[in-house]
N, C-alpha and C positions, 0 to 999 in steps of 0.2 A: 529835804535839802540835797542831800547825794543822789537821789534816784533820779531827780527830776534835774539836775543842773548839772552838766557836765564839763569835766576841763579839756579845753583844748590850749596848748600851748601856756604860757600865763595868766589867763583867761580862764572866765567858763563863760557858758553858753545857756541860757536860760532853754532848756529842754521842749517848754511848754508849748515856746512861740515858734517851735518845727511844724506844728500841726497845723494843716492847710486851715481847719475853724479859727483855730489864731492868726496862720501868717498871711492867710487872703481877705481879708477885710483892712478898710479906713484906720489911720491911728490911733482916733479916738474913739474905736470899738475895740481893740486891744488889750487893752486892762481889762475890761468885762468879757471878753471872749477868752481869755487866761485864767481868770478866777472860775470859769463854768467851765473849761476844762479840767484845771484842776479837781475842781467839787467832783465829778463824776472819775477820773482815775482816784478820789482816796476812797470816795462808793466801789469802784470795782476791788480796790487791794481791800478794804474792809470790810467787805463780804467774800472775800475769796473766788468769786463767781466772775472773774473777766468776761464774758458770756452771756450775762446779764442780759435780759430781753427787754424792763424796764427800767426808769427813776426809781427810788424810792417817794413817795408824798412829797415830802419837804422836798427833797430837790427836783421835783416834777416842774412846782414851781418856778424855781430858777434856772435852770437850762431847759432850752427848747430845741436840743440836737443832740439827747444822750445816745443815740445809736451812733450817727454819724461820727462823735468825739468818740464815741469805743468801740467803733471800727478801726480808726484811724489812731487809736494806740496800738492795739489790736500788732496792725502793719508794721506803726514806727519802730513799739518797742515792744522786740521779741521777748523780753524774759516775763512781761506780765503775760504776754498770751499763753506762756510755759509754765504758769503758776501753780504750782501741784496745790491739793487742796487740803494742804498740812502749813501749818503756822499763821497767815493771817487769814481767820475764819473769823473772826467776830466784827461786830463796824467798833468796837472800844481796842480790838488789837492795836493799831498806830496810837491809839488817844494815850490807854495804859504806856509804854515806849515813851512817848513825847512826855506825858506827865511823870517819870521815874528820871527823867534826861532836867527837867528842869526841878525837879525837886533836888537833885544829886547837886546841883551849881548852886543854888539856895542854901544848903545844908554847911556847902565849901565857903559862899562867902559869911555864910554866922560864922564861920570859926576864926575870919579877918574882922570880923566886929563890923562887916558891912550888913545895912538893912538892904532887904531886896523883896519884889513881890512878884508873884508870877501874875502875866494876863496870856492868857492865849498858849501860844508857841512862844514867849519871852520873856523877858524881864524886866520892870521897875528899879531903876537904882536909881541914889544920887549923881549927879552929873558928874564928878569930882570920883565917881567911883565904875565909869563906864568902860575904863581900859581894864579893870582887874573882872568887871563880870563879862564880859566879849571872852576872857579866859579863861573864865571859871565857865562858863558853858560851852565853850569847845573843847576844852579837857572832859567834861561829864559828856558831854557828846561821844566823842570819839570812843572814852573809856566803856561806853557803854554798848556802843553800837561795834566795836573790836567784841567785845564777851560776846555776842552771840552773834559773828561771824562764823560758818563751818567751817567754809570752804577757803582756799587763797585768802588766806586770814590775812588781814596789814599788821604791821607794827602798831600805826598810829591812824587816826583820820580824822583830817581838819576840814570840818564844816566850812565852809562860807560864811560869815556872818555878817549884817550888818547891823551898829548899832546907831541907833540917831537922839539926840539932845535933846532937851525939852527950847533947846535954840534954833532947833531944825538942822545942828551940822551931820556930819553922819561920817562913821567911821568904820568903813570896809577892810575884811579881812578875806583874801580868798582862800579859796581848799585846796588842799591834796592827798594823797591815798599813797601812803609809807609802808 
């Protein structure tokens, strides 16, 4: 969410679609030229090996430009080409992180008697209870990802989130870095 999305002015900027494999193709290659981007920067921070010569199997499969796409992060964004080969070494580092990030909002809404379930990167709640878990997961968020900040520690930092209804509305919150 912070790595890849950045703010400019009140805004942010979805980071992903800077990359020429994303931003030079059709619009309706877009969404799949973003998802197989992505898949290959969480492969490169999850092996710690920006440098990477190939896919792993499974994403062999689905991206057919991982050199290309980790070149051209490689370029864009300098601090993964900088990635010393200390803290994300395993492909479970981000997963462990994401799952201790949504277990923490989980734990926050049992104590408001709200049911919540995790799937993925999110959460399942009652529709009636979708403003209090957008804050109960930017608070675990932020609390979490501040603790193991080193350097130019923030105060606070507010994820991005959006949530969406089982009505299809969707309720955007953006970031900043306190």
């Amino acid at each position: 969410c912070c790595l890849f999305n950045k703010k400019i002015g009140d805004t942010w900027e979805d980071l992903y679609a800077r990359l020429p494999y994303v931003a030079e193709v059709a619009d309706q290659y877009k969404d799949q030229r973003r998802q197989e981007a992505k898949s290959v920067i969480t492969e490169l921070l999850g092996t710690g090996n920006h440098q990477k010569k190939a896919p792993s199997e499974e994403l062999q499969t689905k991206v057919f430009a991982f050199q290309t796409v980790r070149d051209q992060v490689a370029e864009l964004f300098q601090a993964i080409a900088e990635l010393k080969p200390r803290g994300l070494t395993s492909d479970n580092f981000l997963t462990f992180h994401e799952s201790e990030i949504i277990i923490s909002a989980i734990e926050d809404l049992m104590e408001h008697g709200i049911p919540a379930y995790s799937m993925h990167d999110g959460l399942i709640v009652r529709q009636q209870d979708l403003v209090r878990a957008r804050e109960a997961l930017q608070e675990s968020w932020s609390s979490h990802c501040c603790q193991h900040i080193e350097t130019n520690k923030p105060k606070q930092i507010y994820p991005a989130i959006k949530a969406t209804a089982s009505d299809g509305t969707s309720l955007c919150t953006s970031g900043a870095w306190v």
